[in-house]
N, C-alpha and C positions, 0 to 999 in steps of 0.2 A: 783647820789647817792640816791634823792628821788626816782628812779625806780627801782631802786633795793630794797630798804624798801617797796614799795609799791608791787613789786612783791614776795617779801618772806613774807609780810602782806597774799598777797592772795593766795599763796599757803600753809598756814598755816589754815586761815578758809578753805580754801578747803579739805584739810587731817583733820579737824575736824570734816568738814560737812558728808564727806566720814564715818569717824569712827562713827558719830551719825548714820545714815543712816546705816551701818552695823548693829550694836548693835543694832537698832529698828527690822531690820529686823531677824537676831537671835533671839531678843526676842518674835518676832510672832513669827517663827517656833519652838521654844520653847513651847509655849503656844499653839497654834495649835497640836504638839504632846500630849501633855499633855490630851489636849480637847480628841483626837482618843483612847489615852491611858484609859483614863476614861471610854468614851462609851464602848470599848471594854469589862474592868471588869465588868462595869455595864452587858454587856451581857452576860456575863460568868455566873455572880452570877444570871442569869435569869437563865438562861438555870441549872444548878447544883438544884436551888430551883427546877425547876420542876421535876429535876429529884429525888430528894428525896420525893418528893410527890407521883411519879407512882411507884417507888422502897416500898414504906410505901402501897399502894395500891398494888402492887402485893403479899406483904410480909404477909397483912390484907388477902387477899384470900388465899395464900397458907397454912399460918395456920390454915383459915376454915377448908376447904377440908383436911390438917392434922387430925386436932381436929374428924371430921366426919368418916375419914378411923379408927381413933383411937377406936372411939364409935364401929363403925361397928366389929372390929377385939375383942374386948373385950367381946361383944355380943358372938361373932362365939365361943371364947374359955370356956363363961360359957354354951354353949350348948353343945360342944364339950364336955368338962367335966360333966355335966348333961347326957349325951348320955352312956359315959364311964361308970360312977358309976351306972348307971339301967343295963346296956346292957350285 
């Protein structure tokens, strides 16, 4: 009788032992996702900042060069008209 209590004792801490040792290990892989999961946004939201800063620098120049054709084309049409009205 004592071995039989003694062995349902220790197959008892053994399925406990087991289920701790589970659950620890779920909980790293848990946490370890988590860890990957982080770095990766953390990379994303690098890579998006930079890209709104070459997008704000491309957008910076094309409006120059806008602005510049605009000047130029406004020039052409008061000589244009200047040319018309004498000519």
């Amino acid at each position: 009788m004592v071995e039989v209590l003694a062995a349902a004792a220790a197959s008892a801490i053994t399925v406990g032992a087991m289920a701790t040792g589970s659950s620890i290990r779920r909980s790293n892989e848990g946490r370890e996702a988590l860890v990957r999961l982080t770095v990766s946004l953390e990379s994303i939201s690098n890579k998006l900042e930079q890209l709104h800063v070459d997008i704000r620098s491309d957008r910076k120049e094309v409006f120059g060069r806008i602005t510049t054709l605009e000047t130029r084309v406004a020039r052409l049409e008061v000589q244009n008209a200047s040319e018309s009205y004498h000519g």
